[in-house]
Structure formats: structure tokens, C-alpha cells
C-alpha positions in Angstrom: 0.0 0.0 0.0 1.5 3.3 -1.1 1.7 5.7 2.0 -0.1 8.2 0.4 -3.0 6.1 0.3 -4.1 6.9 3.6 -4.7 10.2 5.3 -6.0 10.6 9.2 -6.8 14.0 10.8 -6.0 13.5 14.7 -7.3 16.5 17.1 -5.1 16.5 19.6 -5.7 16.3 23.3 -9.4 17.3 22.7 -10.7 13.9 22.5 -12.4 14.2 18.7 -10.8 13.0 15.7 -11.8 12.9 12.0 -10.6 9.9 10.3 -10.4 9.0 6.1 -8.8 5.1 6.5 -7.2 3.6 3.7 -9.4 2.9 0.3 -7.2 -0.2 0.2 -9.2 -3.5 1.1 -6.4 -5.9 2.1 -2.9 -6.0 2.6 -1.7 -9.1 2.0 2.0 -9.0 3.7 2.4 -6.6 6.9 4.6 -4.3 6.8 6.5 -4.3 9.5 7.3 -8.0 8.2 8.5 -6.5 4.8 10.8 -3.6 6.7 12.5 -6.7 9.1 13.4 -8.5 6.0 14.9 -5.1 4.6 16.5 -4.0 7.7 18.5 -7.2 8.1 19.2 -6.9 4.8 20.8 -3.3 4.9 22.6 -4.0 8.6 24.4 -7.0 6.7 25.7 -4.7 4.0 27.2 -1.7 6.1 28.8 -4.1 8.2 30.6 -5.7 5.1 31.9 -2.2 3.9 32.3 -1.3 7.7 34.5 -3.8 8.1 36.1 -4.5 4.9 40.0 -4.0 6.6 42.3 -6.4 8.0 45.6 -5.2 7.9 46.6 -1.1 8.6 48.0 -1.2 5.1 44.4 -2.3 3.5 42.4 0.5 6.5 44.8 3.4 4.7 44.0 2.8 1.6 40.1 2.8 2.3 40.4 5.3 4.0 41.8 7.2 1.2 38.9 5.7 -1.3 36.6 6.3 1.0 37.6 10.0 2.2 39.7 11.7 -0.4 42.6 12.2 1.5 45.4 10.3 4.0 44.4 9.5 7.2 45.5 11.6 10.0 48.6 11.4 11.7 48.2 9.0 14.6 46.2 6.9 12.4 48.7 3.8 13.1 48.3 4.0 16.8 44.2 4.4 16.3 44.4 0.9 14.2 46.4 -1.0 16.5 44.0 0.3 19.6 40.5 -0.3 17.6 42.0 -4.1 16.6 43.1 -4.9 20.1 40.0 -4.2 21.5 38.1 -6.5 18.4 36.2 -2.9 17.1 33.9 -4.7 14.2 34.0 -1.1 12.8 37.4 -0.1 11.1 36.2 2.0 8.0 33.4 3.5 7.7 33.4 6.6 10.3 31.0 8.6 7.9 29.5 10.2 10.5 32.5 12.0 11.7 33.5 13.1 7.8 30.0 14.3 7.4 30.7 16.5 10.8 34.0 17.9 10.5 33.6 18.4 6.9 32.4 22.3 7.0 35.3 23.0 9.7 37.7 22.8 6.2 36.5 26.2 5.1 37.4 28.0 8.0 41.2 28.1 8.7 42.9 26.7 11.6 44.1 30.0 13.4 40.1 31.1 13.2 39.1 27.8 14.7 41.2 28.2 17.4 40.2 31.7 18.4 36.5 30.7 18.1 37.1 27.9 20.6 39.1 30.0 22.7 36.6 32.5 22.5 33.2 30.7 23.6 35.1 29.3 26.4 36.5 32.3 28.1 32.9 33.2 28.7 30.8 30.8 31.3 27.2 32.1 30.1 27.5 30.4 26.7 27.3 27.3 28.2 30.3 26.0 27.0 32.7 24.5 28.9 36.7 23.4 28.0 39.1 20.8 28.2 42.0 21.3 27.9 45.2 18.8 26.4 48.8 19.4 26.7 51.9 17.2 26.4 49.7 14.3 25.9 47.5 14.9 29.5 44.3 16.7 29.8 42.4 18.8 31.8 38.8 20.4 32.5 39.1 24.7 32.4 38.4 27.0 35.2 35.1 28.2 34.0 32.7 24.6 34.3 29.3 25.2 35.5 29.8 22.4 39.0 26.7 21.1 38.1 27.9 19.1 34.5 31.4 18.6 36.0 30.3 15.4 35.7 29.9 16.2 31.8 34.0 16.9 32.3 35.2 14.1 34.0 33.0 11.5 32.0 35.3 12.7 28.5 38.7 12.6 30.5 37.4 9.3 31.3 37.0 8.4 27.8 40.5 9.9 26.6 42.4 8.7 29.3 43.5 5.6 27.8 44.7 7.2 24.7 45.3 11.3 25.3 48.8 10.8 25.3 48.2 10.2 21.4 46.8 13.4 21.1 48.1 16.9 20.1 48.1 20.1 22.2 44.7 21.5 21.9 41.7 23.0 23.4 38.3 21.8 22.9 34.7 23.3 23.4 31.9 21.0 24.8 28.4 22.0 24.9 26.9 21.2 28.1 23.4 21.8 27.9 21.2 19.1 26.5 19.8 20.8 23.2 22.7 21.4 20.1 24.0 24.7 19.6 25.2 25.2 15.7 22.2 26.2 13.0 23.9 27.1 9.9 21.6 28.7 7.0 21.2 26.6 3.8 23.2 29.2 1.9 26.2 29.2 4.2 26.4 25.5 5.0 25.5 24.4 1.3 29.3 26.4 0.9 31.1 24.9 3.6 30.1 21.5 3.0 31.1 22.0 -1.0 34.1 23.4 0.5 34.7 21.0 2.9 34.2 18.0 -0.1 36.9 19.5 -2.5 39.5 20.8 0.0 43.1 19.6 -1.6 45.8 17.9 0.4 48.9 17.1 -0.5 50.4 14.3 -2.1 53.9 14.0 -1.4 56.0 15.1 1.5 53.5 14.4 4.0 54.3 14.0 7.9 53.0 12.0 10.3 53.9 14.8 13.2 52.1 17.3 14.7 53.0 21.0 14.1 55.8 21.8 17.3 54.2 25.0 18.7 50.5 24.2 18.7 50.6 24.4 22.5 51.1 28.4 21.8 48.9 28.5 19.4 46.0 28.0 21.8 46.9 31.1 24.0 44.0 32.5 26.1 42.5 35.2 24.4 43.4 39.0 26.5 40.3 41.3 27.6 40.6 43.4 24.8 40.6 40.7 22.3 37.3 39.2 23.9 34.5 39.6 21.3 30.1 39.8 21.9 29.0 35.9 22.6 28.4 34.5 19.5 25.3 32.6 20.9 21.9 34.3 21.7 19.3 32.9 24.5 16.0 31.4 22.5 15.0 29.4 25.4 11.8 29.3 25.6 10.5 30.1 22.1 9.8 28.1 18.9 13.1 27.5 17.3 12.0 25.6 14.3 11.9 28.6 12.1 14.7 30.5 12.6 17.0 27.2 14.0 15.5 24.0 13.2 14.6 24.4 9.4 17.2 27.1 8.9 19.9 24.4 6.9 17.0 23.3 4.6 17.1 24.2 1.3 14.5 27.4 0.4 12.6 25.5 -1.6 11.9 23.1 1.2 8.1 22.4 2.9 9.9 23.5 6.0 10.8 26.9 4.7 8.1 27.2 3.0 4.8 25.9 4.5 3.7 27.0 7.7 1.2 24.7 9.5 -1.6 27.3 11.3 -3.7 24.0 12.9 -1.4 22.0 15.0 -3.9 19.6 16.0 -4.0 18.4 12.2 -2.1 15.9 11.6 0.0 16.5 8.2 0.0 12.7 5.9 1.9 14.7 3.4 5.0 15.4 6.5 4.7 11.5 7.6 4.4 10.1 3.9 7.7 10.1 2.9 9.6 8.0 5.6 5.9 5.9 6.2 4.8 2.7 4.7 1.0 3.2 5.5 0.9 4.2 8.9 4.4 2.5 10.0 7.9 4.5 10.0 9.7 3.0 7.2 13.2 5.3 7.2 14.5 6.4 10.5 16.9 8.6 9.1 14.5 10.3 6.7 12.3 10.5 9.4 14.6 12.7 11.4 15.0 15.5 8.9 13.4 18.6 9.3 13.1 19.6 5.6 9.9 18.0 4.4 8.3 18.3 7.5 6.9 21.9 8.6 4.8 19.8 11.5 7.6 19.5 13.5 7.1 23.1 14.7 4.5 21.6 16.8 5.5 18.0 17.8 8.6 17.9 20.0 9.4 20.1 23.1 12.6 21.0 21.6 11.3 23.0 18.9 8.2 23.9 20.4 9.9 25.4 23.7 13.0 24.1 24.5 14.0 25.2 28.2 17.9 25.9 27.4 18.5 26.7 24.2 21.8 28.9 23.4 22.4 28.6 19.4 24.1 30.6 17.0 23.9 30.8 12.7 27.9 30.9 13.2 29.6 28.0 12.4 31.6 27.3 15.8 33.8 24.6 17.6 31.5 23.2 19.7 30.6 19.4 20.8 27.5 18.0 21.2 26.4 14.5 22.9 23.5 14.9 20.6 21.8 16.4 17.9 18.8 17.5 15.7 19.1 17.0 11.9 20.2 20.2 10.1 22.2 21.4 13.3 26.2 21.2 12.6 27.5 20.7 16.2 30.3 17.8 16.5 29.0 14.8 17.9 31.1 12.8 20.9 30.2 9.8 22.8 28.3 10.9 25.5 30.1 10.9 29.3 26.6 9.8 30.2 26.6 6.5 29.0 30.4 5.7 29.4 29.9 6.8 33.0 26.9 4.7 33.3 24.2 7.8 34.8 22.0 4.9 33.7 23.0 1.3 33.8 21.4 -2.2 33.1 22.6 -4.1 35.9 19.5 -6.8 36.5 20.2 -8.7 39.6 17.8 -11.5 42.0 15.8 -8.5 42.6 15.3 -6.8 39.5 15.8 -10.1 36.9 16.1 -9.6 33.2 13.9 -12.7 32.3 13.7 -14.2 29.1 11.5 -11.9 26.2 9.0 -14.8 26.1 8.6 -15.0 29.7 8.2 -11.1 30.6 4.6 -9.5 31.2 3.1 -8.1 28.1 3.5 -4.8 28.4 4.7 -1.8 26.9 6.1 0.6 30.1 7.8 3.7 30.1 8.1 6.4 33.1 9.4 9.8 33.1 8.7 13.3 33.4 7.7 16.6 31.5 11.2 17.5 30.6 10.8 17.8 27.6 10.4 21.7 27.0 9.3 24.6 29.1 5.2 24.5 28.9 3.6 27.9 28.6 0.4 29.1 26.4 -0.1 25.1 26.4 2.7 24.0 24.0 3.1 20.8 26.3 0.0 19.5 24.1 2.1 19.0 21.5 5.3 17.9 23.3 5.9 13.8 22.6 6.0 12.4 25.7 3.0 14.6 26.7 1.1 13.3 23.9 2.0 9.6 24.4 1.0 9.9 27.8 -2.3 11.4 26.7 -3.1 8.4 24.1 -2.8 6.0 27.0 -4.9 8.1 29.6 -7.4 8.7 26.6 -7.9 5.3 25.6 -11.6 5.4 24.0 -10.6 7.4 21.3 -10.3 5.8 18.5 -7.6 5.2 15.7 -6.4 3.7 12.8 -5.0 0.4 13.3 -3.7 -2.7 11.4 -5.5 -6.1 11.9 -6.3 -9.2 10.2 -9.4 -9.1 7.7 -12.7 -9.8 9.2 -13.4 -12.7 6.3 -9.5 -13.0 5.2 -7.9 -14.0 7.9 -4.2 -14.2 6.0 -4.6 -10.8 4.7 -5.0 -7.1 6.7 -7.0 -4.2 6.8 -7.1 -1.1 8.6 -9.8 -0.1 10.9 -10.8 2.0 13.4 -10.4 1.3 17.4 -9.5 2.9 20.3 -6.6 1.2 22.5 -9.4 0.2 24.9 -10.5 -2.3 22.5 -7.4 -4.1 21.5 -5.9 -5.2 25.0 -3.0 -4.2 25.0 -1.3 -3.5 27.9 0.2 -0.1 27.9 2.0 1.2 31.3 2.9 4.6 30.7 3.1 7.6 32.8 4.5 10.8 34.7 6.5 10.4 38.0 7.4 13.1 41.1 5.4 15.5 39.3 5.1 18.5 36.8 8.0 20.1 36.0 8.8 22.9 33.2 5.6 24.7 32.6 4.8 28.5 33.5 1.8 29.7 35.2 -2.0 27.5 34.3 0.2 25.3 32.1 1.5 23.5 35.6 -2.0 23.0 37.2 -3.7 22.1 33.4 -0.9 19.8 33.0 -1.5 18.3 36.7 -5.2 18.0 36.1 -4.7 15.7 32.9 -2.3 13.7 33.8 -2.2 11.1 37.3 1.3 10.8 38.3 2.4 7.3 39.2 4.8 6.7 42.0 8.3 6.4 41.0 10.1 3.2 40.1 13.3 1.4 40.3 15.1 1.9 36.8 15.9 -1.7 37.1 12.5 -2.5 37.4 12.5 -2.1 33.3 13.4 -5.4 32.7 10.4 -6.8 33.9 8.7 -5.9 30.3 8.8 -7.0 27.0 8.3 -3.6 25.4 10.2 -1.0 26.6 9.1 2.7 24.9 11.8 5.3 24.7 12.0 9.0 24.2 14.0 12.4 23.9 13.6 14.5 26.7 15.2 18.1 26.5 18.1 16.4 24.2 19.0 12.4 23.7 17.5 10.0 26.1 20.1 8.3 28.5 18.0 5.5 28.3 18.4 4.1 25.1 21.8 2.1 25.3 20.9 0.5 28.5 17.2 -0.4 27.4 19.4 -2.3 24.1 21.4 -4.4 26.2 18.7 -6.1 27.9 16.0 -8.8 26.7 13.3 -6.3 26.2 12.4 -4.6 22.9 12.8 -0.9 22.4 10.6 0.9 20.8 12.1 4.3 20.3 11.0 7.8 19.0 13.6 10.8 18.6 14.2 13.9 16.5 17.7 13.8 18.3 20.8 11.6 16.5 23.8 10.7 18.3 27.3 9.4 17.7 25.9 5.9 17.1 23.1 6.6 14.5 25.0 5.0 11.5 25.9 1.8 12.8 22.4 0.7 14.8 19.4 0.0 12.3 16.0 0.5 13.0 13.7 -2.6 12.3 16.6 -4.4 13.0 18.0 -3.7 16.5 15.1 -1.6 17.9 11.8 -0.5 16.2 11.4 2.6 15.5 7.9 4.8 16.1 7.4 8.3 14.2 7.0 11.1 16.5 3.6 11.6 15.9 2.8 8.1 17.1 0.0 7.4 14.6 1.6 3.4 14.4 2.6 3.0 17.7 -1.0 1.2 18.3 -1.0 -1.1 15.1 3.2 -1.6 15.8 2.7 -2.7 19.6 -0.5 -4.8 18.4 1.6 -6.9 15.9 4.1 -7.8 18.3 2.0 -8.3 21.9 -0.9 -9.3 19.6 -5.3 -8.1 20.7 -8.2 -9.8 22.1 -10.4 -7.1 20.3 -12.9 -8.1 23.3 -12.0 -4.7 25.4 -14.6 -1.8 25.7 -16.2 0.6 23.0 -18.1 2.9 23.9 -21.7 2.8 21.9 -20.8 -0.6 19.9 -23.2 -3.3 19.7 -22.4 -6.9 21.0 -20.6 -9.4 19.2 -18.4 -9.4 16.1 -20.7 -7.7 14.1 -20.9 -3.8 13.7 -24.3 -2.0 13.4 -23.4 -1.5 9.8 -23.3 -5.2 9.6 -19.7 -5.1 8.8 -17.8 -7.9 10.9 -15.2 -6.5 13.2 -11.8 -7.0 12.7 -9.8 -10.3 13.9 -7.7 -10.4 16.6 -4.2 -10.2 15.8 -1.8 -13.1 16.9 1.2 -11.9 19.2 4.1 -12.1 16.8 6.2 -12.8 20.4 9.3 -14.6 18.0 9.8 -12.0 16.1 9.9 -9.4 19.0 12.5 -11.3 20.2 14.5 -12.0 17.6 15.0 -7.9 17.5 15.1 -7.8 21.0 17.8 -10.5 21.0 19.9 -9.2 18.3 20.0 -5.2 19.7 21.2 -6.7 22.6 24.0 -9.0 21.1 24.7 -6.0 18.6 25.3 -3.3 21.3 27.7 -5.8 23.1 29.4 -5.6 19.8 29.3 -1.7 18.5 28.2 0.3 21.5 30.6 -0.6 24.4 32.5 1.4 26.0 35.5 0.3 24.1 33.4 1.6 21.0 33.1 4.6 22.5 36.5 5.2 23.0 37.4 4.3 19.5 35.1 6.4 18.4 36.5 9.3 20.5 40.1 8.7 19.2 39.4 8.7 15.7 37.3 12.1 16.4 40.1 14.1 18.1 43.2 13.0 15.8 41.1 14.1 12.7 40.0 17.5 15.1 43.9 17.5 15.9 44.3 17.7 11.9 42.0 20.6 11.2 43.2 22.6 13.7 47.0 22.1 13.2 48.9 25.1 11.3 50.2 22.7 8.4 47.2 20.4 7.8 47.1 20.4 4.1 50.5 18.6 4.5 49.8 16.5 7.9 48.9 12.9 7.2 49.4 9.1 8.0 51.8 7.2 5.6 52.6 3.6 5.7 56.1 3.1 6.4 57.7 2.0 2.7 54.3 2.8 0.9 53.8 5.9 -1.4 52.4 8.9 0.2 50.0 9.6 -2.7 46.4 10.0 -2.6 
């Protein structure tokens, strides 16, 4: 069924809804089985070309295929480290070409002062470490609270910083990105950034002598006007989280004026009917003007600093179209959140875990006032659950082909599914009414053990004011993630949606008909005003019920788990981190154009 051929109006938090279901009579294959078969099929070949070298002589030479250039200078002592702690991912860093790649434009000397210069100053919000003679250190100007932030990347680096050059580097230590670069301006770096020339004989495998003095601190009278500006508080999809699409775009174009509407022309191209088909479609901004009204963090995000300046500055996370640096997050590596299941708290087999789908957390998500929390994720999945007689469009087996599907309309009430979602410790970011309305729609359940998670086959995760800490630790255990973000982190490129987790669109319009194929329905709950038996007042049979698919939820469940003890440890992360900061050490050393990694005896050509 072609995505377009469906189109559903959803009110919002009113309790009405206006629904056109599909003209399509059957389905004949789901299509969540069709995007399994597809994911498997795409994780099996980036882990081929991830993977492709053996020897340091074979990862050079990919790397120059692959990047246009020699590798950086270090890029010896990065194999041997990756190999020796069995990284399945030698080649394809993509992720950190497509990040750095602007920084070419801008010379090294400018870099340096920018860095120094959002720094110096503790409102932006920016905080430094610092990395000398091959030991580093966190700067005098930290905000105590994120210390922690700090100390969680010198605990990544510590193993290999003495690798590293003398340099200075700028981590953002709120939760939301920082660097929103018009189309125009980024379209040039980028082109810049592709075409940049570098040398191809000579080169050297050592770092410039004096960058140490290179990365002076900057005097009082040399001190410039903070290159960031406070937008907390205020939508920031038009003039930050659309700004890097291209004019053209529905995002620069369109603007929705009912946000209750939902938009089938936003969700249709990353949808197969009413399922999320391309996560990382799904997470651009451009063909989706919506977004202005579906996530806290464009909607009112509660610490929000950016700039249109192309700066230094590192980022545990990111919205698409935003050109901060991404890093491992200290989070994760110094376990904030950690699966640790125990006699207590067991991590029982997927099969043998109640049937539930549970989540807990609170309104974090943005700053509420004038009501924008109705359109804030978490306050909206919250809201479906609490609202449960409303109906909407689900996927379930025909009424008189049982082999085949067809959508129809239900509210969650009548499917049985058992969804345990809800607000703890109670409201937090709103101004003014937008507390007490907030209070008044949603009950607040009492606070549980985080290792209490494990207890559930279906584990639901969200963003909250930036990435959710959650995510890594919900992939290692038995459960089955279901995940919705706008936010991307270091990770995004090597963990595939359908494959490892499954992924939910932000407006949640298949989280229903998703969580029904996997935990399966009765169809025997309540509905308000429908006759008795399998039989509508229309005289049209009711849909069946749909089997519980519980193999296939584990067979995901099982292989994000087994995947993530592969690609995501904190071995991965440090990998990661080292690769990062020798190519940063690159484009911010004096002589890069002639700085690069050279097998010993092998042409230095590229």
C-alpha cells in the first residue's frame, strides 16, 4: 500500500478526531514483516563495507577511497587500539566526515580563536578541556553542576590522550545542540569542505611543534560579543531547526496554522502506510513543517543557546540540520543509567516477561507555557494512553480474510494491549496554568526502580530536552525498544531501525497497530456505543484479533542486545572518540594540508 493512500486528521488532546482510513481493502504482507526482511538486509551490508580492513596497510588505503585524503597522523596507533580491542567497525566513520567536513572552510588559526573564544565566557554554556603534552584537563570556567559532563570525557580519553596533540576543545553542556547554519552558508562549507586539496607527497605524520602556543587565552581586549543568543523558551523551528533546509523546502516554506492536524503529506515520505519505514528520513526537518508543533525541543526548548555561526563546539546529541560535533556521550560511558538486572530486579527471558509496553518519566521535555506541552511527545504519548476510548487507525487481520490485513478504526481500549505509561514526582517545566492544566490531565504514578524495566517486553523510549540516556541501557537487555527521537547521536550510523530496535514516528499514529503486531489483541476490550458481538451496526464484521508475533519481538530484542555488546561498548566509545580528536587535531594544526598518515615504505599519494 502506497503511503499516500491513507490520510487521518487526529485533534489533539481534545478527544475528537476525523478519520479518512485507507481505500485499500487488504494487505496481504504486513509491513513491519516486509521492513525486518529489509533491515536485516541493509545491517548485513554496512557491516561488510564497515569492516572490509584487515591489515593497517588495507584501512589506509580505504580510508583514502573512501575520504579523499590520508588519514591523519596517529592513524597507526588508532588501528592498532580499535584491533586490540576487536572494534567490528574499522572504515566506515562517515559520521564524523560528514561533521568535520564544513570545519575545512574555516582556517585553523580562526578555529582556534572561536574555541578559545566561547570558552572564556561561562554564560555560553560551553565549557573546556584542555590537552597538553599528551595529559588533559577540564578549564576553570565549568558550571559544577555538569562537571560530571568533564570528568566522563577525560574518562573516555584517558587511555589514549597521550596520542593526542596540544589542543583546546569546546563541549556543549546543555542538553539541546548549539550550531544552526543557514542553507546558503552550509551548502558552501560543505562543497568546501568536499573539495579541499591535500597534499600528495611530503606528507608527515607529526604534529605541528608550537601548537601548544597556538592555543593562548585570548586578552580582555581581544574578547569579542557571545556568539550565541538565549531562544529558550521560544519556537526555534523557524529560525533554527529548518534554517539548513534548502529554500525550496516544505519546512521553509509551509507553515502549519492548525497543529492539531495531523500533516500525511509530513509523515508520507519515511511511512509505509501508517508505519515509520526510514529512520533517518524521518529525522529531517526539511519535508516536514509539522515539526514546529511535535517535540518540546522545537516547540519550547527550556535551554537553548544557538548561534547561525559555524563554531567549535561538541554536542552528545543532535537534531538534523544542526552542525555541532557529535562525541560519545560521558553519560553512558559513566553509566548515569546502567542495566545491571540482579535477583531483585531479573532480566527474564523476552517470552517469559509480562506483556506490556512501560515507560516512566517526566515533562522534561520543554518549558510549557500558552499550552505548548499538548504538543510535546512524551506529553502526547501519555495522553493516548490516559485517553484510551478514542479511536484510531489500526492494522489487523481481515474480518473474512484471515491471511490478509486491513485497517480499521479502534481505540486502545478495544485491543488489550497492555500499555503502562506515565508521569512520575510530578510536573515540572511549565509556567503559570500550564502547571496546574498539565497536573489536572495527567495522574502521576509513584516512582520506580530503573531496574525495574526489565520486567517488560516492550520498553518505549523518548528524547527528553536532548537524547535519552535511556536508550543504550534499554538495548542491552532482553526487552524490545521501541524508540521515538528527533535527536541523533554518535551511534546513529551503525544501529538500524527494524533491526535492532523499532522505530515509532514522533507523531505516534503506528505506535498502536506496531505494539498490536508484536504483543498481539483480544479485540474483546470496551467501546463505547458498539453493539455486542463481532458484528458492527453497519453489519460489517469486526476485525480479527491479531496473533502476538512474540518470535519476532524477540528475535529484535535478541539481536539489539548482542549488537550493542558488539558496536556500543565502552571500548566503541573510545574508538570512536580517538578517531574524532586525531582528525579535530588535523583541522586545527597550522600545516594540515601537509599532515597525514603514511605507511612506512608505501607511497604517500592519494
Amino acid at each position: 500500500m502506497p503511503p499516500s493512500s491513507y490520510a487521518v486528521l487526529i485533534i489533539l488532546l481534545t478527544g475528537r478526531g476525523l478519520y479518512q482510513l485507507p481505500q485499500t481493502k487488504t494487505i496481504e504482507v504486513h509491513p513491519i514483516e516486509r521492513l525486518v526482511r529489509d533491515a536485516a538486509t541493509q545491517s548485513k551490508r554496512w557491516l561488510t563495507q564497515a569492516s572490509t580492513s584487515k591489515t593497517l596497510a588495507e584501512a589506509v588505503e580505504t580510508y583514502r577511497l573512501r575520504y579523499k585524503k590520508p588519514p591523519p597522523p596517529g592513524f597507526d596507533v588508532w588501528f592498532q587500539y580499535a584491533t586490540e580491542r576487536s572494534s567490528l567497525v574499522i572504515d566506515d566513520y562517515d559520521g564524523i566526515y560528514e561533521d568535520l567536513r564544513p570545519f575545512w572552510a574555516l582556517s585553523p588559526e580562526s578555529i582556534r580563536v572561536m574555541t578559545r573564544t566561547i570558552i572564556s565566557d561561562q554564560w555560553n554554556e560551553v565549557a573546556e578541556v584542555s590537552i597538553r603534552s599528551g595529559k588533559a584537563e577540564v578549564g576553570p570556567k565549568v558550571i559544577p553542576t555538569h562537571r560530571w559532563m568533564l570528568d566522563g570525557v577525560l574518562a573516555t580519553i584517558h587511555d589514549f590522550v597521550e596520542w593526542l596533540p596540544d589542543m583546546d576543545l569546546a563541549f556543549n553542556i546543555n542538553d539541546e545542540p548549539r550550531v544552526a547554519i543557514p542553507w546558503k552558508s552550509l551548502q558552501t562549507y560543505q562543497d568546501y569542505g568536499a573539495l579541499v586539496p591535500s597534499a600528495t607527497e611530503g606528507l608527515s605524520n607529526e604534529w605541528s611543534s608550537d601548537r601548544a602556543s597556538n592555543w593562548r587565552v585570548l586578552g580582555e581586549k581581544e574578547a569579542s560579543p557571545s556568539p550565541f543568543e538565549d531562544h529558550s523558551f521560544f519556537n526555534s523551528f523557524a529560525d533554527y531547526g529548518s534554517i539548513a533546509c534548502p529554500p525550496d523546502s516544505p519546512a521553509r516554506k509551509l507553515h502549519l496554522w492548525d497543529p492539531r492536524a495531523f500533516c500525511n503529506a509530513c509523515a508520507a515520505p519515511h511511512s509505509d502506510g501508517i508505519f515509520l519505514k526510514n529512520w533517518t528520513l524521518s529525522a529531517s526537518p526539511c519535508h516536514q513543517p509539522d515539526l514546529a508543533h511535535l517535540h518540546g525541543f522545537y516547540l519550547s526548548p527550556a535551554a537553548f543557546k544557538p548561534s547561525h555561526t559555524l563554531l567549535p563546539v561538541f554536542s552528545q546529541s543532535k537534531a538534523q540540520g544542526y552542525a555541532d560535533i557529535l562525541y560519545p556521550s560521558a553519560w553512558n560511558y559513566i553509566d548515569k543509567v546502567k542495566y545491571e538486572p540482579s535477583d531483585t530486579h531479573p532480566d527474564p527471558p523476552f517470552a517469559s516477561k509480562e506483556n506490556s509496553l512501560f515507560w516512566r518519566g517526566a515533562t522534561s521535555e520543554g518549558l510549557s507555557r500558552y499550552a505548548t506541552w499538548k504538543g510535546m511527545a512524551r506529553q502526547r504519548v501519555v495522553h493516548l494512553v490516559n485517553n484510551a476510548t478514542n479511536p484510531l487507525p489500526v492494522l489487523l487481520p481481515h474480518p473474512s480474510q484471515p491471511t490478509s490485513y486491513a485497517y480499521t478504526l479502534l481505540p486502545p481500549s478495544a485491543l488489550g494491549l497492555n500499555l503502562d505509561v506515565a508521569f512520575v514526582e510530578g510536573i515540572a517545566r511549565c509556567w503559570d496554568d500550564d502547571c496546574d492544566n498539565q497536573a489536572a490531565e495527567f495522574g502521576l504514578a509513584d516512582k520506580s526502580d530503573f531496574q525495574a524495566h526489565w520486567r517488560h517486553r516492550f520498553l518505549l523510549d523518548l528524547d527528553g530536552a536532548g537524547f535519552s540516556g535511556r536508550f543504550l541501557p534499554f538495548l542491552r537487555s532482553r526487552s524490545l525498544v521501541f524508540k521515538t527521537a528527533v535527536f541523533r547521536e554518535w551511534w546513529d550510523g551503525r544501529v538500524f531501525a527494524w533491526q535492532h530496535f523499532v522505530p515509532i514516528d514522533v507523531r505516534l499514529q503506528g505506535l498502536l497497530s506496531t505494539l498490536a503486531y508484536f504483543a498481539g489483541t483480544t479485540n474483546e476490550g470496551p467501546r463505547p456505543g458498539a453493539p455486542a458481538g463481532n458484528v458492527r451496526a453497519s453489519g460489517k464484521k469486526e476485525p480479527g484479533a491479531m496473533k502476538a508475533n512474540v518470535e519476532a519481538g524477540a528475535e529484535i530484542a535478541e539481536a539489539g542486545r548482542e549488537w550493542a555488546g558488539k558496536v556500543l561498548r565502552k571500548e566503541d566509545m573510545e574508538i570512536y572518540m580517538f578517531r574524532l580528536l586525531l582528525e579535530w587535531g588535523r583541522l586545527t594544526d597550522d600545516r594540515r594540508d601537509q599532515l597525514g598518515f603514511v605507511v612506512p615504505g608505501g607511497e604517500d599519494h592519494t
